[in-house]
Short mmCIF file of the C-alpha atoms (twelve columns), coordinates in Angstrom:
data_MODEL
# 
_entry.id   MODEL 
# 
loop_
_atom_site.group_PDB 
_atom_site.id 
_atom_site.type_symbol 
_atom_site.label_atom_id 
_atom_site.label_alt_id 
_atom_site.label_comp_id 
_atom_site.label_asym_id 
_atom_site.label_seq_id 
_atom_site.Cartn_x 
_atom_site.Cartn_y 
_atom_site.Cartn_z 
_atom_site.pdbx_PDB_model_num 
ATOM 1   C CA . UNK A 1   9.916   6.878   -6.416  1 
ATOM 2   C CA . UNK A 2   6.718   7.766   -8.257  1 
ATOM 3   C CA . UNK A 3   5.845   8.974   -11.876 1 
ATOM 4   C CA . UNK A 4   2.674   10.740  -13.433 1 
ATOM 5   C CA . UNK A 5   1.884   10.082  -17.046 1 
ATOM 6   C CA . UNK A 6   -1.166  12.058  -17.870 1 
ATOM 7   C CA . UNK A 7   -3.317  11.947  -21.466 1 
ATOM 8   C CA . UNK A 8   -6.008  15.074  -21.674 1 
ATOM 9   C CA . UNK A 9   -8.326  14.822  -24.722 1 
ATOM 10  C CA . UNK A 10  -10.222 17.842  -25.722 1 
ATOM 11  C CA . UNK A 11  -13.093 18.480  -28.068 1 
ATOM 12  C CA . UNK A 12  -14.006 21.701  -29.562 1 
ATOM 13  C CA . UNK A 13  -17.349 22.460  -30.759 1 
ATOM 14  C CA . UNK A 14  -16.469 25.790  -32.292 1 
ATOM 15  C CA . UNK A 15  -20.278 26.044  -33.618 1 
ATOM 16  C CA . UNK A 16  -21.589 26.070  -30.119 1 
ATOM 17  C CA . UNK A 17  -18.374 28.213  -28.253 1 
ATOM 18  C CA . UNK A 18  -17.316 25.057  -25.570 1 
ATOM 19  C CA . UNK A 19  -14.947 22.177  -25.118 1 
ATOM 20  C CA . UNK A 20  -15.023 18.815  -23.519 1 
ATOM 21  C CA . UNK A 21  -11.858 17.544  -22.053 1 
ATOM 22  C CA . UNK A 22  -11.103 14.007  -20.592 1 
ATOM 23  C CA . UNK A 23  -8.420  13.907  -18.381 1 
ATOM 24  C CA . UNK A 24  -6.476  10.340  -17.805 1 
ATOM 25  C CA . UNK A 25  -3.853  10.120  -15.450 1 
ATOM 26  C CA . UNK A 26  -1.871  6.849   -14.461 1 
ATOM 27  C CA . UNK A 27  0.513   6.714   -11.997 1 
ATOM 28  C CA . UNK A 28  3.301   4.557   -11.161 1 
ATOM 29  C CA . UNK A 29  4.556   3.896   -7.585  1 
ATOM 30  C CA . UNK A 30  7.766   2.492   -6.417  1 
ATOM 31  C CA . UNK A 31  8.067   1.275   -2.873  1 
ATOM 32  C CA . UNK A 32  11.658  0.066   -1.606  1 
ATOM 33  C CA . UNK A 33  12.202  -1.733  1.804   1 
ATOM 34  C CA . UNK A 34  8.929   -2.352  2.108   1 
ATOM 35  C CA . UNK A 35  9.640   -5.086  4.759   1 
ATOM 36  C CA . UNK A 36  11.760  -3.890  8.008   1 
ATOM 37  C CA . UNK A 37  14.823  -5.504  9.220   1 
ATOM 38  C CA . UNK A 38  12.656  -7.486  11.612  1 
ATOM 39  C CA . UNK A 39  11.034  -8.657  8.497   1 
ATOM 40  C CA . UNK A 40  7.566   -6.491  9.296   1 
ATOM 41  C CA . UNK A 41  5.226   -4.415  7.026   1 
ATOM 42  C CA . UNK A 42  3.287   -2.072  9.024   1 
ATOM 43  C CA . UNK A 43  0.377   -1.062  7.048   1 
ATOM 44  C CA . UNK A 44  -1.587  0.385   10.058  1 
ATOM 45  C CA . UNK A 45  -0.318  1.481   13.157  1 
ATOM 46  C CA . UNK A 46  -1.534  3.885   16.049  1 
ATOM 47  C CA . UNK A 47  -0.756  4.238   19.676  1 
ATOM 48  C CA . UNK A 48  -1.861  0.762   20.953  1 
ATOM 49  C CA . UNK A 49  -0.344  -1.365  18.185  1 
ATOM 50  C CA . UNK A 50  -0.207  -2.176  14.436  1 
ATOM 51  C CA . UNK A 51  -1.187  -5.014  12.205  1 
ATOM 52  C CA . UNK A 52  -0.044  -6.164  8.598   1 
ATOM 53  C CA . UNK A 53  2.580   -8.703  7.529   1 
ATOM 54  C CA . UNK A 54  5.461   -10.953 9.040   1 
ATOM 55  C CA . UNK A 55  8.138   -12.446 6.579   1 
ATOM 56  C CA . UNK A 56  10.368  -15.347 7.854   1 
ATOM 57  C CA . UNK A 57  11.938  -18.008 6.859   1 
ATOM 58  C CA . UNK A 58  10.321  -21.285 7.481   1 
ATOM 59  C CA . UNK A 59  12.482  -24.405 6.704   1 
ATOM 60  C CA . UNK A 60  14.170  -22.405 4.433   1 
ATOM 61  C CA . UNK A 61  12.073  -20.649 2.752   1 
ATOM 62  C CA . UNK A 62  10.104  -16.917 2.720   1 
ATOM 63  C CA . UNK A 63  6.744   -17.564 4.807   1 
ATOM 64  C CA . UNK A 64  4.301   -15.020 5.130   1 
ATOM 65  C CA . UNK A 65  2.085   -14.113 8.546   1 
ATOM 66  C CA . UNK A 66  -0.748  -11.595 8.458   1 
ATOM 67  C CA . UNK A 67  -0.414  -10.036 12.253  1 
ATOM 68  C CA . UNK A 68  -1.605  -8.358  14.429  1 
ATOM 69  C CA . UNK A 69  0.118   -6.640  17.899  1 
ATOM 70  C CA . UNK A 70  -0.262  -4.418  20.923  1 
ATOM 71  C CA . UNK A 71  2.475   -2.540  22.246  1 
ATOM 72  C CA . UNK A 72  1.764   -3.540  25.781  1 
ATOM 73  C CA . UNK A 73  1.633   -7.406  24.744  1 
ATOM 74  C CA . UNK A 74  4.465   -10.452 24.550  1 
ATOM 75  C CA . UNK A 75  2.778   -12.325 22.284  1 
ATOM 76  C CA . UNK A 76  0.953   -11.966 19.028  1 
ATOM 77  C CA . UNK A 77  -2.895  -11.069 19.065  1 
ATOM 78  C CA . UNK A 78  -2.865  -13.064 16.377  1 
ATOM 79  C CA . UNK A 79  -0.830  -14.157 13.551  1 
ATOM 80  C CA . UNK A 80  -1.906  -16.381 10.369  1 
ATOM 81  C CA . UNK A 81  0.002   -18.109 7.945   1 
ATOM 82  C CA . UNK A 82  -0.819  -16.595 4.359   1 
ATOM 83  C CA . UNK A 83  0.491   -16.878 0.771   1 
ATOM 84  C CA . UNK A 84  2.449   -14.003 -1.020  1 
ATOM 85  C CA . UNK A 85  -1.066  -13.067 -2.584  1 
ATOM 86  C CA . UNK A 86  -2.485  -11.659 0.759   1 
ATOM 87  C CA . UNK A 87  0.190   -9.506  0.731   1 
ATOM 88  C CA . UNK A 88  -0.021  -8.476  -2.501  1 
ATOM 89  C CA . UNK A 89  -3.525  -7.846  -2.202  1 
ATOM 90  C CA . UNK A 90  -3.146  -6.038  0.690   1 
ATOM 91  C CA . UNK A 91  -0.914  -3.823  -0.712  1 
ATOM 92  C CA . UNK A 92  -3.247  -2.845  -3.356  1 
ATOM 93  C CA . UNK A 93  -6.151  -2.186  -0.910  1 
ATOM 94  C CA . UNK A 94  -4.279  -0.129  1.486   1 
ATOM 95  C CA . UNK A 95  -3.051  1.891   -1.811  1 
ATOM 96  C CA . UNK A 96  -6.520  2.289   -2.892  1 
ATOM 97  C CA . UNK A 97  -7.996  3.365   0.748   1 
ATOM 98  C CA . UNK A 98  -9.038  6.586   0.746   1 
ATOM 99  C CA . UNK A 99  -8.492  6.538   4.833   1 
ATOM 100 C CA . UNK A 100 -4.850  5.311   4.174   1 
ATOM 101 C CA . UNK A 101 -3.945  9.062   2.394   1 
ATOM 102 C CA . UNK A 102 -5.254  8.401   -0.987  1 
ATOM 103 C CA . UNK A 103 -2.233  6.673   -2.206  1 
ATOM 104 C CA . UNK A 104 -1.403  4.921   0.846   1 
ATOM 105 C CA . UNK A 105 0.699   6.467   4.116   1 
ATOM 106 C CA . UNK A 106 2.680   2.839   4.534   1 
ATOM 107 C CA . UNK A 107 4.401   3.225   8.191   1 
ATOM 108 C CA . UNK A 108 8.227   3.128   8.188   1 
ATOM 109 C CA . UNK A 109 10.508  4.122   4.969   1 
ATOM 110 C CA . UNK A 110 7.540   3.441   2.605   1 
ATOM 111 C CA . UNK A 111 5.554   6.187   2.428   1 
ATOM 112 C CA . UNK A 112 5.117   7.548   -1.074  1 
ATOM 113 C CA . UNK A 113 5.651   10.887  -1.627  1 
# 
């Protein structure tokens, strides 16, 4: 789910016939199930693999891993141990990547519309 709030501010200048407009616009993004049942957030993926973030639970509690995968592979290419804050942050960049679709094309059930 996704809103648009938008604030335009015009100026007339009747004297010289034009107008200046400023146009704001903030929007607000929901993403749900952003982790998959296996506990993964794909934020890139192609034909040979994906990387982004693991969640499991590590001596009882949530425990982040930044990863990265092949398809053809058993084992991790890598994966790191990171706080909630990469992930956060990670979020935000992929949202601001122009490459990503402007407002970020998140693989599986969390693609905004």
């Amino acid at each position: 789910m996704s809103s648009v709030e938008r604030q335009v501010d015009v100026d007339l200048d009747a004297d010289e016939n034009a107008a200046s407009a400023v146009f704001e616009e903030r929007r607000e993004l929901n993403i749900s199930e952003l982790f998959n049942a296996d506990g993964e957030l794909r934020l890139w993926q192609d034909s040979a693999g994906w990387s982004g973030y693991k969640r499991e639970q590590v001596d009882g509690e949530t425990a982040y891993f930044s990863v990265n995968t092949r398809f053809d592979e058993d084992e991790w290419i890598s994966k790191i141990r990171c706080g909630e804050k990469a992930v956060h942050d990670a979020i935000r960049k992929h949202i601001e990547d122009r490459h990503a679709g402007g407002v970020g094309n998140f693989v599986k059930r969390c693609s905004p519309p």
